[in-house]
N, C-alpha and C positions, 0 to 999 in steps of 0.2 A: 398654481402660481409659483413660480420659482423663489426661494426662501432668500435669494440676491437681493430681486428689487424689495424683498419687502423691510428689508434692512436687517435682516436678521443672517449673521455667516455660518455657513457650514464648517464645523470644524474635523468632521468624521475624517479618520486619516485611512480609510482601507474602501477595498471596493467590495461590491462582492463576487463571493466565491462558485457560486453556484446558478442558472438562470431556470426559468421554468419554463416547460415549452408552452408555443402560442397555443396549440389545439390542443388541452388535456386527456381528451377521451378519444384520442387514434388507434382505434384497435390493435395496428399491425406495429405500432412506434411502444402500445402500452405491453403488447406481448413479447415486443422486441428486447427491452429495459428488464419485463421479468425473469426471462431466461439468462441475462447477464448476470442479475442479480444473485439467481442460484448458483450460475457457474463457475461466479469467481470466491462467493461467500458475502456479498457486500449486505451491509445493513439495511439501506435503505436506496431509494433511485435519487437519493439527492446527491450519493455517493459518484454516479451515472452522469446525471448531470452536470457536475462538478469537474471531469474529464473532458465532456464534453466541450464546456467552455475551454478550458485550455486548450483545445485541439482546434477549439474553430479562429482561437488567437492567434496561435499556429497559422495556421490555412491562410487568415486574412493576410499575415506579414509577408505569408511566401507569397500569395498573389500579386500583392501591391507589389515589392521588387522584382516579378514576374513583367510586370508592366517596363520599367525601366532597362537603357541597351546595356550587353554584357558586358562594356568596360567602365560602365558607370561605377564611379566610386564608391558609395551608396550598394549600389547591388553585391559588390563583393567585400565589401567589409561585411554586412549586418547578415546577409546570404553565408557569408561561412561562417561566420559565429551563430547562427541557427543549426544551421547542416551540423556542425560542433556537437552544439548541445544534445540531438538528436543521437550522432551518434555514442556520444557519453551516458547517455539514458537505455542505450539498446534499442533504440527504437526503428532505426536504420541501421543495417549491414556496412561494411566498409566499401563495397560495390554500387552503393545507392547515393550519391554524393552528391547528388544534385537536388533542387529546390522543385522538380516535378515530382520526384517521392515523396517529398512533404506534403503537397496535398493532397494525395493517394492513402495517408495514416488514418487508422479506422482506430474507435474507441476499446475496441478487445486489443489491439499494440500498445496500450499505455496500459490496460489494466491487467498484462502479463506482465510487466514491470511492478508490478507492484510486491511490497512485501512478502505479505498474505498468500499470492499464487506463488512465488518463490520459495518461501519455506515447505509449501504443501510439494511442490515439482521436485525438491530436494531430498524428499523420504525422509523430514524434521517431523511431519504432521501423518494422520491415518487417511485425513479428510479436510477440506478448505476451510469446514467451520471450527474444524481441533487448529489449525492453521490461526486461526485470529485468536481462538482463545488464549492460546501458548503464546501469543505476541502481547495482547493486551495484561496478560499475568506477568509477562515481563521473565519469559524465560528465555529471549531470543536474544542476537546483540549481533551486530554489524561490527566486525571489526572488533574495538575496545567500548564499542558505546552499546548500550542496552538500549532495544527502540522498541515501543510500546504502542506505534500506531501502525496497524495493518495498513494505511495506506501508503507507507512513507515510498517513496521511489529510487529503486535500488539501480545505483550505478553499473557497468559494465565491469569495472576493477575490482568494486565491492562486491560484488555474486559472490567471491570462493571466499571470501569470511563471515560469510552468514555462520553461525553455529548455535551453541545453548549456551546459556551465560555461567558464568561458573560456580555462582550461587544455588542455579536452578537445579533439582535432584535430574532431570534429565540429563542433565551435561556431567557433574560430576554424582561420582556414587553413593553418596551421601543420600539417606532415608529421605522420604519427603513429611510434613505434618503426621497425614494419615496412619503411612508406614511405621513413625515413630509412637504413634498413638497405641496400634495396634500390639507392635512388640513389647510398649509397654504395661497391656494389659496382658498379655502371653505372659512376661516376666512373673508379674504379679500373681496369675493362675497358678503357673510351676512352685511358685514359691511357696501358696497356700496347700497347694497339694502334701510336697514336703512336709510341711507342719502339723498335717491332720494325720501322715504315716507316720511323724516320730511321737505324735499322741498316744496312738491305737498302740505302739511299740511297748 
């Protein structure tokens, strides 16, 4: 029963993020999610899923103005502020301009956009899973902003300011914890050594 008529409103302001598919247990859909999973480093298939939505939001807008004729006002306003966005995302080429490539975009073209493959494709990480660590540690930074979520979606202009942030010991040369731990027991060794030669002395 809808919480409308029973007089009670919904005040939830967000929808969600993520759908679950209708058949859970599809062999070739459950093998398909897992190999993504690996490939790109993602945490979980909700990670998966959650693309997935967007893309089929995607898909349904381009159809729907698919339907309508090409000087329809309507079709060309919201059709190039789609194709836009697309291509501000990287997700279309500058050759691809049109609203039949948008519904041709597969879920591995939004999740090469992602932070996570990005910094790994960029020789920042060894590996896609060092890739999320070093993001969620917050040694990574788009530009002047530190970003901390492997998923964020990096723009086409932002790709060449990805770097290490300048706190991080990767970026600049500065010791890390570990490193400074370490030297300071080296210190402390050399020091005690000294003391037990000018003892014996």
């Amino acid at each position: 029963i809808n919480a409308e008529y029973m007089g009670v409103r919904n005040y939830r302001g967000f929808g969600k993020t993520s759908k679950t598919p209708a058949r859970p247990f599809e062999k070739e859909r459950l093998d398909r999610e897992l190999k993504m999973c690996g490939e790109y480093g993602l945490r979980c298939k909700r990670e998966v899923w959650r693309v997935q939505l967007v893309l089929t939001k995607m898909r349904k807008t381009a159809r729907s103005l698919l339907t309508l004729e090409e000087n329809n006002p309507r079709r060309q306003i919201e059709g190039a502020a789609l194709i836009r966005r697309c291509l501000k995302l990287g997700l279309l080429d500058e050759s691809k301009q049109k609203l039949d490539y948008v519904l041709s975009l597969t879920a591995p073209d939004f999740l090469e956009r992602r932070l996570q493959t990005i910094v790994f494709k960029l020789g920042l990480a060894k590996s896609i899973h060092h890739a999320r660590c070093l993001i969620v540690q917050k040694h990574i930074r788009v530009g002047k902003q530190i970003v901390n979520v492997p998923s964020f979606v990096v723009r086409v202009d932002s790709e060449k300011h990805i770097d290490f942030s300048p706190n991080s010991p990767f970026g600049s040369q500065k010791p890390g914890r570990v490193k400074r731990m370490k030297l300071k027991a080296q210190s402390k060794k050399d020091s005690g050594d000294g003391d037990e030669e000018e003892a014996e002395e």
